[in-house]
C-alpha positions, -999 to 999 in steps of 0.1 A, spaced: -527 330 530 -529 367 528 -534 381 492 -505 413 490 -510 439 459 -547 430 456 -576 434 478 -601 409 485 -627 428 469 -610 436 435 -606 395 434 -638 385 443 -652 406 411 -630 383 389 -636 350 401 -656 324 388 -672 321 429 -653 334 456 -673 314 483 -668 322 520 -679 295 543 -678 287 582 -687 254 597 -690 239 634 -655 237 641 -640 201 653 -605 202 647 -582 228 621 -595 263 607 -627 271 594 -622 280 556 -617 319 544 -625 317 512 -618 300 478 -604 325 447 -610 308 410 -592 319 385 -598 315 351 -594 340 323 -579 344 288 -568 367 263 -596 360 239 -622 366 267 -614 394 289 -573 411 285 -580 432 319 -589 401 339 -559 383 326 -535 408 334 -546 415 364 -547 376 376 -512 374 357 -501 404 380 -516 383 412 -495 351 399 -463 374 397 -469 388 433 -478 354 452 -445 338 433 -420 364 447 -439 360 483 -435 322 480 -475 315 482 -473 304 446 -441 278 436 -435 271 401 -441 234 400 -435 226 362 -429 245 331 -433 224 296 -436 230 262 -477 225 250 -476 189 231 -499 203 206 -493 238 196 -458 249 193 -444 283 209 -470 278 237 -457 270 277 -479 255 300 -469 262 341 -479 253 370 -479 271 402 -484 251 432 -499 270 460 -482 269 498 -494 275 526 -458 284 549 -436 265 530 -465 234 530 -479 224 499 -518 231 499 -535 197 487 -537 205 444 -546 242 453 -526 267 422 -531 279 391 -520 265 357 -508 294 332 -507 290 289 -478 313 276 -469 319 243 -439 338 230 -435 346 271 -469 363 268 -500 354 290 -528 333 272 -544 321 300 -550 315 333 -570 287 353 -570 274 388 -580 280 424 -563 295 455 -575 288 488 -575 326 507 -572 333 543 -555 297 557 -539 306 589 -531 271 602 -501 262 626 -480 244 599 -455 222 625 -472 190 629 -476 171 663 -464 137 646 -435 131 626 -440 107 593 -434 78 607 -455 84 637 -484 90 613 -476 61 594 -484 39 624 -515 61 634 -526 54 598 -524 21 596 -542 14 631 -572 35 625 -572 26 589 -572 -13 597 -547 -14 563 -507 -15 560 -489 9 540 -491 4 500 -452 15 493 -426 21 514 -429 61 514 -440 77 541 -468 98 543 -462 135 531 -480 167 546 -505 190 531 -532 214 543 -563 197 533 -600 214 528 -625 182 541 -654 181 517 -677 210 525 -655 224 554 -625 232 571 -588 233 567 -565 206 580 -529 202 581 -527 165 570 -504 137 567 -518 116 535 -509 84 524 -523 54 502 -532 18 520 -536 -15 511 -574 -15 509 -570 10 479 -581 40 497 -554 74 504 -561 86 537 -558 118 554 -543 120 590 -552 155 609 -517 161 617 -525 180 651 -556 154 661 -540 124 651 -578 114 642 -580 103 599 -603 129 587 -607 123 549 -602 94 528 -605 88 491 -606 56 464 -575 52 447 -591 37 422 -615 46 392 -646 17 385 -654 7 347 -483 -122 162 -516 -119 151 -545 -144 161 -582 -141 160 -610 -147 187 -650 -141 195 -654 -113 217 -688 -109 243 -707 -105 210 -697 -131 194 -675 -110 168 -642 -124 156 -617 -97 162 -576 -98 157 -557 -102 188 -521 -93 187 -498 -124 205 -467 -136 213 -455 -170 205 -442 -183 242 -431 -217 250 -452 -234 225 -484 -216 229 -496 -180 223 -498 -152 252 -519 -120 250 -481 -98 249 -490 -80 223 -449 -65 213 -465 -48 180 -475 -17 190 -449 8 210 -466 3 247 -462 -34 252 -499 -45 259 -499 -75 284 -531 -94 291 -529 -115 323 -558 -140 333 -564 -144 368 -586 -178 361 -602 -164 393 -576 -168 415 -585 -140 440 -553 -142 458 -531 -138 426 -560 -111 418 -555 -93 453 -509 -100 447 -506 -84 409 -533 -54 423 -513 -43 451 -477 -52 431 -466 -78 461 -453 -104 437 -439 -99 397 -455 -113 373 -449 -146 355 -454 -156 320 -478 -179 334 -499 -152 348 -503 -140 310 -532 -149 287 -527 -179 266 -543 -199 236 -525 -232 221 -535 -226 184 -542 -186 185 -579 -196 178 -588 -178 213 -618 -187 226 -626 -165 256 -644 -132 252 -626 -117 281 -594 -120 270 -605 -112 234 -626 -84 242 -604 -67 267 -567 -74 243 -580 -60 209 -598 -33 228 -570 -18 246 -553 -18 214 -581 -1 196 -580 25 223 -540 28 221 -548 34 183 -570 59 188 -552 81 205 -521 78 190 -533 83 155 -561 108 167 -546 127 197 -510 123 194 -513 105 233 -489 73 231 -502 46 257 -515 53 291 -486 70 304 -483 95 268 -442 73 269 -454 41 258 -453 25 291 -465 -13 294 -506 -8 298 -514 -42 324 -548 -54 321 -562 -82 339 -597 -104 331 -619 -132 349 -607 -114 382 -636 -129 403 -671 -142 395 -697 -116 408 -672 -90 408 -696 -65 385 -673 -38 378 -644 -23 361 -615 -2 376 -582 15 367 -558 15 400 -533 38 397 -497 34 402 -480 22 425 -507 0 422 -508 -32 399 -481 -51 382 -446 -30 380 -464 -6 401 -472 10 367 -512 10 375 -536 -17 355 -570 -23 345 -592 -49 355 -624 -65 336 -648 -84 357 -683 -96 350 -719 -94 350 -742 -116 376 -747 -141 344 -709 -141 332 -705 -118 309 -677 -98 311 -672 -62 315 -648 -55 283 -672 -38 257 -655 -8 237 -664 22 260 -656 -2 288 -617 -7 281 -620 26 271 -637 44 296 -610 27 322 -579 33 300 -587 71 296 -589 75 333 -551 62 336 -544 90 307 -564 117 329 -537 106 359 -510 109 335 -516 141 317 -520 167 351 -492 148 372 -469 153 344 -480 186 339 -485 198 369 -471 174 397 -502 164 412 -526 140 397 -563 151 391 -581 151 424 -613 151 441 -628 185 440 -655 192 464 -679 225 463 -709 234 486 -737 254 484 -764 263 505 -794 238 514 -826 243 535 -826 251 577 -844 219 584 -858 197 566 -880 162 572 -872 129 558 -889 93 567 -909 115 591 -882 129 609 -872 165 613 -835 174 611 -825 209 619 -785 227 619 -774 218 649 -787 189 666 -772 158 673 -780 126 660 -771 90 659 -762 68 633 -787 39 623 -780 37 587 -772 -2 584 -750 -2 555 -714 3 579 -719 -18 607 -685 0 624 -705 34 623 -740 22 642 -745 42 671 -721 68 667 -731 107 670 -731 126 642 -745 162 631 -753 175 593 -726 202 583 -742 235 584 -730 273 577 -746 299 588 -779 281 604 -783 262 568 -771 228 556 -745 226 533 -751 207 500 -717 195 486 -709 178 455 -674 158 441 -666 180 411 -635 172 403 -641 134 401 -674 141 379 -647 159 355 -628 127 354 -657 106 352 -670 127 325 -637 128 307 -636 91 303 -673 87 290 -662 109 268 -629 91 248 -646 58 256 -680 70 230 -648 81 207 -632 49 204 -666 35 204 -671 53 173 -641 46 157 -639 3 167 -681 2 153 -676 24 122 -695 6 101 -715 -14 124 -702 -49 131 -735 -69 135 -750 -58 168 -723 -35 179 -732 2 176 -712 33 177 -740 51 204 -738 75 231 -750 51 256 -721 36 283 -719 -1 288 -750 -11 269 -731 -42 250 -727 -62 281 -756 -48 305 -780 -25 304 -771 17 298 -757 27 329 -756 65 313 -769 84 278 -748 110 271 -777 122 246 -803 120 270 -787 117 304 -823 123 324 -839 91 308 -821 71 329 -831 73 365 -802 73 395 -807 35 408 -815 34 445 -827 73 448 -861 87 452 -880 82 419 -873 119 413 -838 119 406 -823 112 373 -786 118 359 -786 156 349 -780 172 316 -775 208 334 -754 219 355 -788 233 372 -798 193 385 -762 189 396 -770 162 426 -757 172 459 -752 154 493 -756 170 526 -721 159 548 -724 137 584 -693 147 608 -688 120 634 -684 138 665 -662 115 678 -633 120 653 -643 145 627 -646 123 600 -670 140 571 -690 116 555 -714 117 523 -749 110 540 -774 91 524 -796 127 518 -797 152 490 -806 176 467 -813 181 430 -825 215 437 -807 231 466 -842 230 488 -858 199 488 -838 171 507 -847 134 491 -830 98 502 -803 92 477 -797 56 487 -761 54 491 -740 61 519 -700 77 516 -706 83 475 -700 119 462 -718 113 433 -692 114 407 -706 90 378 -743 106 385 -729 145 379 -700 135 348 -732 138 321 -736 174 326 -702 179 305 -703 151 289 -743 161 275 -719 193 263 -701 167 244 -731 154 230 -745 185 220 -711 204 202 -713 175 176 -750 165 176 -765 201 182 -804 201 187 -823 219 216 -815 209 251 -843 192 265 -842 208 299 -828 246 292 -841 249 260 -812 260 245 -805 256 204 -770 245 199 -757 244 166 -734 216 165 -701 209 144 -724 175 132 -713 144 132 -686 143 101 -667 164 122 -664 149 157 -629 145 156 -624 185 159 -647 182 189 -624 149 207 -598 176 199 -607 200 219 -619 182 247 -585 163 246 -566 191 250 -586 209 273 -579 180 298 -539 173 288 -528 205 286 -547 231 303 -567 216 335 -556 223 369 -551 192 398 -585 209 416 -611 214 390 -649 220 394 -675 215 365 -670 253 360 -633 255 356 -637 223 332 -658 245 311 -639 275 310 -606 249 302 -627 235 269 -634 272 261 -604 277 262 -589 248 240 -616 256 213 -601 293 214 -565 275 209 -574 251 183 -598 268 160 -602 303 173 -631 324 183 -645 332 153 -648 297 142 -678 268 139 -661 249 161 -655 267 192 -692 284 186 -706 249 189 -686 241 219 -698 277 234 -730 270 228 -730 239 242 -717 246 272 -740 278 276 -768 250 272 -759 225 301 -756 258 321 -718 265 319 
């Protein structure tokens, strides 16, 4: 994409980064460049018109589409857009900007543009040619009926690819390189964490609202404007594996039940009243109704599997109705995985999906940024310099032993690279989940405390959002805990299969952007690890105190006033962020929202300024 009525230069002094990269090439064009935008009123009126002016010029060349205009849910006279970016009439994967108006004046502006894409947009394959292709190199069938849809694609750390993308049955959207044929991407389509009366996982009785059905009770609760449905796998792993991928409708005998309404399993009890807690939450506190902000029917299902130690949301068409669902499963000694900021933590990341695809057209996504590591650098004794080829040993995939792969480099260094966008999300839902935390355990109900530790009432912390480095990153050099500043931010160096182009997060990083340490995991981006350098932020604009690692004295709002501080980060992710967001862009969006909500001469939005400033931001 060319940029007319603006040079390069004049851009690049406004951005956030403009970041120029080239890679080995293996298939599609080496990147060009990447143009952040993000300014407001409040902040700096010459950079805003001018990016407004930019906005105006790439619409009438047809490089920017207006994808949605709404009125704001929370402020009235205000507009939020979204312009989709396009690369020749081809819609470039959650690239755009989103634009605040009010009175048909320019507030705002925040997004990214890809610069410089000069791909041949005519495919070699037709859809349902890269339907097939997808589902033999994929080993999976189709999820829905649709077929795939093309998109120019930036792989993680590297280059563009016109792409054919579409979501499988082993819950994973892949990306076909529609020139290659080859899948060069792929992502999770999931995220991982009348009235009766029952014990929950710490043996408090809470109310559970049920339906009376056929002479027992079922865990429908038809109180509350989103129909909350409970369903209870009894860990049937087929049923489990139907209802996920919506292959079968479900039955009233799928649904939770109780014969007296005296229930007696802490999954179901746990995982009902919490979802309704959370509901509560943000419909009295946020003015968000359900998952979907329409009241849609929120799905949940518990005792999915014994060992399965996790929690996930699945978003639609996934799940019963296709409508998306949660699902609770347990710890190694039974206990299941439907505390407070559990339920809530899941439910918020179905709200995150909502919120931008509504607003924008596109959920979310995945946004990856590199920086620049070290030449060479020697792990386990062995020396690894740009350039050289090298086989796979690594025994955690079996289907990738032997096969010859070389570190992404640029410019005779390796390239660090980092999922932003899905530590946003991540961060986001750590986030509500500690506000409904603090709103279900306010007062404390025996041993259940409103905290700002996740998942500590049914295994140990996996995060602190007060003190994110006291807990170390399991599996990873003893060095590397979770960061509180956007300075530790932990990055992977990318493996490119030579065979295929297929990028892959290695099992090798950096805290530091020099020194390369064994991370321990192979194909993760890092998401939950880097979500507590915002969500510290969070911690901080109520809590205030020095940052441990920067130094910085924030003064925050305290903790009588938290709400104005859910507020804002609320808002900053349902009305204002953009499909592609790095940690950056999510700061500059809750800048923003303080700005809209209390001002700039405010308590509030100092507190969230300073906080930010703290982690880095």
């Amino acid at each position: 994409m060319r940029m007319p009525g603006i040079t390069r230069a004049a851009a690049a002094g406004l951005t956030v980064g403009l970041a120029v990269s080239g890679f080995a090439k293996v298939s599609g064009q080496e990147p060009r460049g990447r143009l952040e935008v993000s300014a407001a009123a409040f902040d700096d009126a010459s950079s805003l018109r001018l990016f407004d002016a930019l906005v105006q010029t790439l619409s009438v060349g047809g490089e920017l589409v207006l994808a949605s205009s709404r009125l704001d849910g929370q402020l009235e006279a205000r507009t939020q857009q979204f312009f989709q970016q396009q690369h020749e009439g081809v819609p470039v994967y959650g690239a755009g900007v989103s634009r605040q108006q009010a009175g048909g004046a320019t507030v705002s502006i925040l997004g990214a543009i890809e610069t410089g894409i000069e791909l041949d947009p005519r495919p070699r394959f037709q859809s349902a040619e890269a339907l097939e292709l997808l589902e033999q190199q994929a080993g999976a069938a189709a999820l829905s009926g649709a077929l795939p849809e093309l998109v120019v694609l930036q792989i993680p750390g590297g280059r563009y690819v016109l792409a054919y993308h579409a979501t499988m049955r082993d819950l994973r959207t892949y990306f076909l390189d529609a020139h290659s044929g080859l899948i060069v991407h792929h992502e999770s389509a999931v995220r991982e964490q009348s009235v009766g009366a029952g014990e929950g996982i710490q043996g408090q009785r809470k109310k559970i609202s049920a339906s009376r059905a056929g002479g027992a009770f079922q865990a429908y609760d038809r109180l509350r404007p989103a129909e909350i449905i409970t369903l209870d796998l009894r860990y049937d792993g087929r049923r489990f594996g139907d209802l996920l991928h919506g292959d079968v409708v479900w039955a009233s005998s799928d649904v939770a039940s109780d014969a007296d309404n005296a229930w007696d399993d802490p999954a179901v009890v746990d995982g009902h009243a919490y979802i309704g807690f959370t509901y509560d939450y943000l419909s009295t506190r946020q003015g968000w109704h359900g998952v979907d902000g329409r009241n849609g029917r929120i799905f949940s299902m518990v005792n999915i599997g014994h060992g399965f130690d996790n929690a996930l949301y699945a978003y639609p068409p996934l799940g019963p109705e296709r409508l998306g669902v949660l699902a609770f499963g347990e710890t190694e000694d039974g206990t299941a995985l439907v505390s407070a900021d559990a339920v809530a933590h899941e439910l918020m990341h179905g709200v995150t999906l909502h919120s931008v695809l509504q607003r924008t057209g596109t959920r979310l996504l995945d946004t990856y940024r590199s920086v620049p590591g070290p030449s060479s650098f020697t792990v386990d004794g062995v020396v690894h310099e740009c350039g050289r080829t090298y086989t796979w040993t690594n025994t955690i995939r079996e289907d990738w032993q032997g096969r010859k792969f070389r570190f992404r480099c640029d410019e005779g260094r390796h390239v660090l690279v980092a999922n932003e966008g899905g530590a946003v999300n991540e961060a986001w839902s750590d986030i509500f989940s500690t506000a409904v935390e603090f709103m279900a355990h306010e007062p404390p109900q025996g041993p259940l405390r409103a905290d700002y530790l996740i998942g500590e009432d049914a295994k140990p912390a996996i995060r602190n959002l007060a003190r994110p480095t006291s807990l170390a990153v399991e599996g990873a050099a003893a060095s590397v805990t979770y960061p509180d500043a956007a300075s530790g931010m932990i990055r992977f160096l990318v493996a490119v299969f030579e065979d295929n182009g297929l990028s892959i997060f290695s099992p090798y990083g950096s805290v530091d952007g020099e020194n390369i340490v064994t991370l321990g995991t192979v194909h993760y981006d890092g998401l939950h690890w880097n979500s507590t350098i915002l969500s510290h932020a969070y911690y901080l604009a109520i809590e205030g105190g020095a940052h441990a690692s920067t130094g910085r004295t924030v003064t925050g709002v305290g903790p009588g006033r938290r709400h104005d501080i859910e507020r804002v980060f609320f808002r900053a992710m349902t009305e204002l962020m953009p499909p592609r967001t790095t940690v950056e862009m999510a700061a500059e969006a809750v800048r923003m929202a303080a700005h809209d909500l209390f001002g700039a001469g405010g308590d509030v939005f100092a507190a969230v300024d300073q906080a930010l400033n703290a982690v880095g931001l």
